[in-house]
C-alpha positions as CSV (number, residue, x, y, z in Angstrom):
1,X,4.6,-12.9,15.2
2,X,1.4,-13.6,13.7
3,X,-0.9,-11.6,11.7
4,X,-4.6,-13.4,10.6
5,X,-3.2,-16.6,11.1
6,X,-0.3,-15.9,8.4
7,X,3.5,-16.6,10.5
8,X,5.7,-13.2,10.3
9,X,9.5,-13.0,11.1
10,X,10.1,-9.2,10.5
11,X,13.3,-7.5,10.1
12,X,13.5,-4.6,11.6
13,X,16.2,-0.8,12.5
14,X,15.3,1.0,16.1
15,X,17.6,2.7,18.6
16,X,16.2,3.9,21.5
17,X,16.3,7.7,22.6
18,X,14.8,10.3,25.2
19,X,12.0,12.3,22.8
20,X,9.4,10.9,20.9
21,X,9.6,8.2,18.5
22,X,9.8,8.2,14.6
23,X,7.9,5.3,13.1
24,X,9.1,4.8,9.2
25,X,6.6,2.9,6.6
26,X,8.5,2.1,3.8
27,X,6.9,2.2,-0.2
28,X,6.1,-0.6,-2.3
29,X,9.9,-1.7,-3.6
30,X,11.5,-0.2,-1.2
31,X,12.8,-2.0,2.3
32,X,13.4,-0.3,6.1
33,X,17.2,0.7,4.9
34,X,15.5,3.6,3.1
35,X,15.5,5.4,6.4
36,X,18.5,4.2,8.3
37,X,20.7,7.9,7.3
38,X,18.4,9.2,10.2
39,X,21.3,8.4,12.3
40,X,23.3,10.5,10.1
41,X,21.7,13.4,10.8
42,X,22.0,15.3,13.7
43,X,18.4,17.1,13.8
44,X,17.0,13.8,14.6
45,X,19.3,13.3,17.8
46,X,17.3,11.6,20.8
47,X,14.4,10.4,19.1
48,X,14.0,6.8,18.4
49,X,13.1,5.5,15.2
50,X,11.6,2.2,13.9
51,X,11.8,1.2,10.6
52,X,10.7,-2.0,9.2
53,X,10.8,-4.3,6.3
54,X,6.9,-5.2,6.0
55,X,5.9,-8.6,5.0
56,X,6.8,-9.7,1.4
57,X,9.6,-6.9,1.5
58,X,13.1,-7.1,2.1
59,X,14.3,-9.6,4.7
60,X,11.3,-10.1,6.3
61,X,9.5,-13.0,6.1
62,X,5.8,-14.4,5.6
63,X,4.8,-18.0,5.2
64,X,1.2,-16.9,3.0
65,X,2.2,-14.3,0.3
66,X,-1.7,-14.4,-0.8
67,X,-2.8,-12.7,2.3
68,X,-0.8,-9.5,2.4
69,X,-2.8,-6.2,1.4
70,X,-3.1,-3.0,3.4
71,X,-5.4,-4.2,6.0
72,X,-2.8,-6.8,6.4
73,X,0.2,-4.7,7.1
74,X,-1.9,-2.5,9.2
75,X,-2.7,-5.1,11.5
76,X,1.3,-5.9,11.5
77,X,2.4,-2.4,11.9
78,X,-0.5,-2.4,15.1
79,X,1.8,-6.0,16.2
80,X,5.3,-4.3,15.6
81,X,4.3,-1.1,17.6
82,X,3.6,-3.5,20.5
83,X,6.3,-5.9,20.8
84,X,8.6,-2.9,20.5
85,X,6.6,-1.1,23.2
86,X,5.8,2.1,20.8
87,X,2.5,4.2,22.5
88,X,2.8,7.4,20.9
89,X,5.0,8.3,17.7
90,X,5.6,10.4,14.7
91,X,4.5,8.6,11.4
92,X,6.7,8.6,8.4
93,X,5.1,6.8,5.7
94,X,5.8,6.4,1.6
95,X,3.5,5.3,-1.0
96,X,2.4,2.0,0.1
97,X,3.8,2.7,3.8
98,X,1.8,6.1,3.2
99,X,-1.4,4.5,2.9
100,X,-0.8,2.0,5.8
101,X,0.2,4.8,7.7
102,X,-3.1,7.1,7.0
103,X,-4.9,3.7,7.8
104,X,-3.0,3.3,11.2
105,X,-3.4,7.2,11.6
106,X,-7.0,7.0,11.1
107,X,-7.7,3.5,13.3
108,X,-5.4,5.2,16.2
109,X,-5.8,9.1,16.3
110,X,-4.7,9.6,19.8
111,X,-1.2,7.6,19.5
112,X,-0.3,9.6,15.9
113,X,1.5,13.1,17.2
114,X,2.1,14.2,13.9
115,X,1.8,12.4,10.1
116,X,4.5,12.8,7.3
117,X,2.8,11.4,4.1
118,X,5.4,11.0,1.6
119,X,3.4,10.8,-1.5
120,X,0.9,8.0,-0.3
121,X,-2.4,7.6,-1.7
122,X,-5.3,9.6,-0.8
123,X,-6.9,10.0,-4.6
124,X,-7.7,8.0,-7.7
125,X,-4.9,9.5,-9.2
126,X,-2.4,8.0,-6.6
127,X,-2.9,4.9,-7.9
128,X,-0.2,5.3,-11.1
129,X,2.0,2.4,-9.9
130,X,-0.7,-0.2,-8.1
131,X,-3.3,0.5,-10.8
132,X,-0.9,-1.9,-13.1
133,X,-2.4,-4.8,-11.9
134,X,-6.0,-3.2,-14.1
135,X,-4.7,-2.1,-16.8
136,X,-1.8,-4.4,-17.8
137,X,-3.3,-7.9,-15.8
138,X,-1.8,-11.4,-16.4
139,X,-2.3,-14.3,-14.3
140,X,1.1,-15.7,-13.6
141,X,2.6,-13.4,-11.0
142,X,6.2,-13.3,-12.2
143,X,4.6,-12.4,-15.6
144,X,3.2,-9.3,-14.6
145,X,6.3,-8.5,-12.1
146,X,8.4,-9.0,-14.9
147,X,6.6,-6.6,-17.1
148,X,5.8,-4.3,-14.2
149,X,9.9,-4.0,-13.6
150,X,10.4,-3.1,-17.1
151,X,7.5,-0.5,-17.4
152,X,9.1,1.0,-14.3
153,X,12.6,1.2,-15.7
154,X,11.3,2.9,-19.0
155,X,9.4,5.9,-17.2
156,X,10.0,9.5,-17.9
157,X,10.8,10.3,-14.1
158,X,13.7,10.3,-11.7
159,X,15.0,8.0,-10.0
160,X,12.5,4.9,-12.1
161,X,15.7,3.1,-13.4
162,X,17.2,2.9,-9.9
163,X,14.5,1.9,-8.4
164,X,13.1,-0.6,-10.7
165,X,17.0,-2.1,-11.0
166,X,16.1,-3.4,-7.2
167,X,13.0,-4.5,-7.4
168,X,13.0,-8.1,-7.5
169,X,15.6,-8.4,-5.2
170,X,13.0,-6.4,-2.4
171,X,9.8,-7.6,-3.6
172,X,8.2,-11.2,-3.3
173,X,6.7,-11.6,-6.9
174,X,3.8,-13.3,-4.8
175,X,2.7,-10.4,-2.8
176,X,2.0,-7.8,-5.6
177,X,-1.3,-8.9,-6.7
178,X,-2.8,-8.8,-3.0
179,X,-1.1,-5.4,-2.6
180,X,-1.4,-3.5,-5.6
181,X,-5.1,-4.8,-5.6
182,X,-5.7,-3.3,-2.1
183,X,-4.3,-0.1,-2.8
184,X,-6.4,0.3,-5.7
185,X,-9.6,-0.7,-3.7
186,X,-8.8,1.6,-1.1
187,X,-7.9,4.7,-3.5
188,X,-11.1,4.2,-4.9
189,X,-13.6,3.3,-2.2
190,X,-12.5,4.4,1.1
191,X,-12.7,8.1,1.3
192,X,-9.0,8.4,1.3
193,X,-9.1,12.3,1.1
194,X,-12.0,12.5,4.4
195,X,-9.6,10.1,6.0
196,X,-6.4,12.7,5.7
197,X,-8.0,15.7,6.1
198,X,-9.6,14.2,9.3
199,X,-6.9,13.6,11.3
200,X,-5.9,16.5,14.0
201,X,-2.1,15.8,14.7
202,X,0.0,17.8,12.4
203,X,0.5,16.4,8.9
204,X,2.9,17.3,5.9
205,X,2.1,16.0,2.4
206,X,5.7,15.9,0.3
207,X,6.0,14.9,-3.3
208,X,8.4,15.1,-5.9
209,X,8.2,18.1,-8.3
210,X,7.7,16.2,-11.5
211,X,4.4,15.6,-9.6
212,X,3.6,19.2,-8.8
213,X,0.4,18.8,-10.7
214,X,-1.4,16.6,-8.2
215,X,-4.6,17.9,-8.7
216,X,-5.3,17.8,-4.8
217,X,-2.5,19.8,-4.0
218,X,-3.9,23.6,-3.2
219,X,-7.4,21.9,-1.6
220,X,-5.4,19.8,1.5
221,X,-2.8,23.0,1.9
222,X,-6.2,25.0,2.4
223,X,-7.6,22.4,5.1
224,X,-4.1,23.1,7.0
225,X,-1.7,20.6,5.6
226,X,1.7,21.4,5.2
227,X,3.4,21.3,1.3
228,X,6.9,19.8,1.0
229,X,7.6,20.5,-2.5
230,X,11.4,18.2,-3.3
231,X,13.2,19.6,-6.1
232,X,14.3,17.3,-8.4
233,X,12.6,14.4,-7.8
234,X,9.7,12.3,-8.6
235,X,8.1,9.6,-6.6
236,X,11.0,9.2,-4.5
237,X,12.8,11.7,-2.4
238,X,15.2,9.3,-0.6
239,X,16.7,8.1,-3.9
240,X,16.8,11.8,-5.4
241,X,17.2,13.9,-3.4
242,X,17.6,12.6,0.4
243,X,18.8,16.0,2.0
244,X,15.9,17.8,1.0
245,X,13.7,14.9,2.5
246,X,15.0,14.8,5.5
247,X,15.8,18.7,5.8
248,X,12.1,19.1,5.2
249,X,10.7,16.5,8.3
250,X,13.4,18.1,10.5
251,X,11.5,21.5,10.1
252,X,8.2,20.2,10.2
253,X,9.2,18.6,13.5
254,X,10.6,22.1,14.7
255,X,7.6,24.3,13.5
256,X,5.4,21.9,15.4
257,X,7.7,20.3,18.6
258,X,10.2,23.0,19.0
């Protein structure tokens, strides 16, 4: 496909199924095969899921990394969604893929049937990985990737040495800037929060309980968003603790679907 003018071949995980479909938007470092245990769970039985390696990530491809920010994948989660014939659908989104996600959301209210934000940014004070390209800048890309990798794998939280150990291998060193500069924009200029607490489907914020203190927390449970609390975790629930991720959508979906 083509997104902007930039030439996209993007790797992707569906199955088809009777109910509605579960549209996954993976985080920054992390790919589509985040998501692919869904199949391994039997709550999820008869919905089909797409999941997606977005452009820069994984084993898709893009022929311009300069151009990729969240606008960007926006516009190629709106292409995806329609060579894959997706109307309507649950969003799944994390992190990065969170804030894509509360774009989408926002852009296309009526196709969004419910929203699971899996620590994506709507504050400032998401912006604790992207923010990187501020405070520690250098001008050769795989200088500040590099640095970036081993700031990760030195962090006080779980699951920071797994993740950052895969990094490079899932990440084009190219595409960080654009993103992490986006993100940053966004978090500080867009009215993330009015955005999220806008939306009318049904919407579950989860986050890791090493980030309990999320000073946002008690004001979005008061405007009607679900909590999802993960035990022993930090920023990422399906490296530390995958059941209780996927245990919590299951009963969101149930509370809400039946």
């Amino acid at each position: 496909m083509t997104v902007d003018g930039v030439e996209l071949d993007i790797a992707a995980l569906h199955r088809s199924g009777s109910l509605a479909p579960i549209v996954f938007l993976h985080g920054f470092g992390s790919t589509k095969e985040d998501y692919a245990d869904i199949v391994r769970h039997a709550a999820f039985a008869g919905h089909p899921f797409l999941a997606y390696d977005a452009p820069g990530c994984g084993e898709s491809e893009c022929d311009d990394l300069s151009k990729i920010s969240i606008p960007f994948l926006m516009q190629t989660a709106v292409q995806v969604l329609a060579q894959t014939g997706i109307d309507r659908f649950h969003l799944v989104g994390h992190s990065m893929g969170g804030l894509t996600a509360l774009m989408l959301a926002h852009h296309f209210p009526d196709r969004v049937l419910s929203f699971v934000d899996i620590e994506g940014n709507i504050a400032p004070e998401d912006c604790f990985l992207s923010r990187q390209i501020v405070d520690f800048p250098a001008e050769d890309p795989d200088a500040f990737f590099s640095a970036f990798i081993e700031r990760t794998r030195q962090a006080p939280a779980y699951a920071s040495a797994l993740y950052s150990a895969s990094l490079r291998h899932k990440v084009r060193a190219g595409a960080v800037r654009g993103i992490f500069q986006s993100m940053v924009d966004l978090s500080d200029n867009a009215s993330l929060m009015d955005k999220f607490l806008g939306l009318q489907c049904p919407r579950m914020f989860m986050y890791g309980e090493q980030n309990a203190a999320l000073s946002y927390l008690p004001h979005i449970q008061a405007h009607g968003v679900r909590l999802a609390p993960i035990a022993n975790c930090g920023h990422f629930p399906m490296y530390s603790n995958p059941v209780a991720m996927w245990q919590q959508i299951a009963d969101f979906y149930r509370s809400h679907f039946g």
